[in-house]
N, C-alpha and C positions, 0 to 999 in steps of 0.2 A: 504494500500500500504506500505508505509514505508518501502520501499525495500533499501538498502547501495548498490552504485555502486563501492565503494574504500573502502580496512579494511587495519588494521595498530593502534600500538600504537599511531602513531602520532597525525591521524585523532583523536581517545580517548583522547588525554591529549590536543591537543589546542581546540575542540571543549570544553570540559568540562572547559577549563579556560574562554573561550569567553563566556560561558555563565555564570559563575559567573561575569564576569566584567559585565557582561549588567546589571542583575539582581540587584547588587550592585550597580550601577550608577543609574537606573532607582529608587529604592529606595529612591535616596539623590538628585532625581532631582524634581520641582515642575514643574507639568501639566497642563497648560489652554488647555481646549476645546473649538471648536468655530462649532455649528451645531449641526444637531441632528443626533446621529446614527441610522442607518436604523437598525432596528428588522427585517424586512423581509431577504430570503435569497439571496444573492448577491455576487459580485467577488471585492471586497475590493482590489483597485488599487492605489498603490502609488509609486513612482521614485526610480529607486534602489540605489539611494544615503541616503536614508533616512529609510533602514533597520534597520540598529543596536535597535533604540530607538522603532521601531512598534513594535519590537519582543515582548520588557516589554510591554509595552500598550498594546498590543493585545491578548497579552497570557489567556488560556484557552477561549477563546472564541467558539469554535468546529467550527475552519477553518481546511479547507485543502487549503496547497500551493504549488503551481506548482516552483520545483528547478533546475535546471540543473544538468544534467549526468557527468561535466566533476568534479576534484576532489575539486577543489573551491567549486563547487554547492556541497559535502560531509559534509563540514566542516558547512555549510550554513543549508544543510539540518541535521544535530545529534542536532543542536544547535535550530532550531525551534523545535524539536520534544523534548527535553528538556523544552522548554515553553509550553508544552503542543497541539503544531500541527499536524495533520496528512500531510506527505509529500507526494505530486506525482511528482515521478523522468522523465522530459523531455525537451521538447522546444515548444517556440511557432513560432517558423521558422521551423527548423529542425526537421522532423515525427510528423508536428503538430498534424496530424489528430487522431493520436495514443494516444497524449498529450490530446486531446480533450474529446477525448471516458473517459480516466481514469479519469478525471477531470467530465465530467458527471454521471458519475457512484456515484464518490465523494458527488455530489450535491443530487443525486436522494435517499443517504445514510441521507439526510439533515445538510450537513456540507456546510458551507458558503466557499466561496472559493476567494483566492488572487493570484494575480499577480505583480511583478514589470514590467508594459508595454516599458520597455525599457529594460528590460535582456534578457539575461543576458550579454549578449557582448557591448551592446548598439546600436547606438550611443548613448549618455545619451542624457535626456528628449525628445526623439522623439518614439511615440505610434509604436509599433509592431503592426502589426495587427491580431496577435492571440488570441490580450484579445477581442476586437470587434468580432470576429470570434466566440471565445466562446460565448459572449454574444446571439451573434443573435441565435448559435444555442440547446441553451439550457432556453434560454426566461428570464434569470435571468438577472436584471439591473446590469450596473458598479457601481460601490459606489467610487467615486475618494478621495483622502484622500490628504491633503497634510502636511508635518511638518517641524519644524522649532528648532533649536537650537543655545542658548544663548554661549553654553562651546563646542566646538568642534575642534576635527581635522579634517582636511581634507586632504585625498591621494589624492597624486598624480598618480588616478588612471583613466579609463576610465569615470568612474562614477561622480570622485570627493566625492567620499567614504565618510561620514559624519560619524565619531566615537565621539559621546558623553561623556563629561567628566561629571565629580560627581560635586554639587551644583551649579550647571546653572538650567536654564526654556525649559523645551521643548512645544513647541507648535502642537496642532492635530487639522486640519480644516477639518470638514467634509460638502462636497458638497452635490450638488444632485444628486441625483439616475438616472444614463443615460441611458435609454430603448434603445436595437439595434433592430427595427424591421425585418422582413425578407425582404421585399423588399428595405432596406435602403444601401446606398455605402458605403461598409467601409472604402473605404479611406477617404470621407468626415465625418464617427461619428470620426476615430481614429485622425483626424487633430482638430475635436473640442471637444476630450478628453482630447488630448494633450494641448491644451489653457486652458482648467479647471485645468487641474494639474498642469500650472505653476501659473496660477492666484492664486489656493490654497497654494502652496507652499509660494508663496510672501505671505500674508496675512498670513498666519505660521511664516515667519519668522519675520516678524512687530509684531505679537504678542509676541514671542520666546523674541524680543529686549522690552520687555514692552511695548509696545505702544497698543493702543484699536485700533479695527475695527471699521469704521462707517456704 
C-alpha cells in the first residue's frame, strides 16, 4: 500500500525531522519490558497517546499500520514508513469495511498489523470498534501493548499526545493475546480491551517511574 494522501515540501521536511527526533531520543532512552511478545501474527494495539516512542520500539518488525487519510495521518504515516512500516491509508469508523479488506490482505501478505483503538479523532482511551471488528474477522488475536514514560511532554491535544524526551525510561507492557471469536459482542471484547489497555498502560507507567510490578 503505502499510498501519500497529501504531497508538499512541508509534509518532506517535518516528517523527516520527526523522525530523527524519535530515533535520536529513543536511542538515549532506556527500555524495560514487562511480558512476552507474541511471535505469532497479531494486531498490536496500543492508545494513541503513546505513539511517538512504539515507532522506535517497534521498528522493523514487518507490521502494517492502519493511518488516517486526513493530512495529520500524512505526516504520521512518511514517519512510520521511515521506521520501517508498511502503511494502510483509512478509518476504523469511517469506510471501515474498505479499511478492513486492505488490512486483510496486509495480514494474508504475513505482516503483523497495529492499531491505535482510539484514533484517530478519539475520544482518547475509549476502544473503536474497528480493531475488535478486525479481529473477529480475520481470526488474528489483539496483542494490547501499553507504555509509559519517565521524560515527557504532553499536548494539549485530544489524545494528551505523549512526546518523549532524550534520557528518561520508557516502559512497554505486553499483555495477553485477546481472541475475538465470531459469535462474540463486540461491544462487550472492545469494553474489556479497553480495561486491559488502561490496566497496561498504569503498570507502564509504574514501571517508566522505577518502580517493579508484583
Amino acid at each position: 500500500m503505502n499510498e501519500s494522501t497529501h504531497s508538499g515540501p512541508a509534509y518532506a521536511v517535518l516528517s523527516a525531522l520527526g523522525y530523527l527526533y524519535i530515533f535520536f531520543t529513543g536511542l538515549f532512552t532506556r527500555l524495560r519490558v514487562a511480558g512476552t511478545p507474541d511471535r505469532e501474527a497479531g494486531i498490536y494495539a496500543t492508545w494513541h497517546s503513546g505513539l511517538a516512542i512504539m515507532l522506535y520500539v517497534m521498528k522493523g518488525r514487518n507490521i502494517s499500520a492502519l493511518v488516517s487519510r486526513s493530512g495529520d495521518g500524512e505526516y504520521v504515516a512518511r514517519v512510520l514508513r521511515m521506521f520501517g512500516f508498511n502503511t494502510v491509508r483509512g478509518s476504523t469508523s469511517r469506510g471501515a469495511a474498505q479499511s478492513v479488506m486492505k488490512l486483510v490482505e496486509q495480514g494474508q501478505r504475513g505482516f503483523h498489523l497495529a492499531i491505535t483503538p482510539d484514533g484517530p479523532r478519539g475520544p482518547a482511551r475509549k476502544v473503536q470498534p474497528g480493531v475488535v471488528y478486525l479481529a473477529q474477522k480475520t481470526g488474528l488475536p489483539v496483542l494490547p501493548l501499553g507504555v509509559g514514560l519517565s521524560r515527557k511532554i504532553t499536548f494539549n491535544s485530544w489524545d494528551k499526545f505523549e512526546l518523549p524526551l532524550p534520557f528518561g525510561r520508557a516502559a512497554v507492557v505486553y499483555g495477553e493475546p485477546l481472541k475475538i471469536e465470531e459469535g462474540d459482542r463486540l461491544e462487550e471484547k472492545a469494553a474489556e480491551l479497553e480495561a486491559v489497555l488502561n490496566r497496561l498502560n498504569e503498570e507502564a507507567r509504574l514501571l517508566a517511574a522505577g518502580n517493579s510490578l508484583q
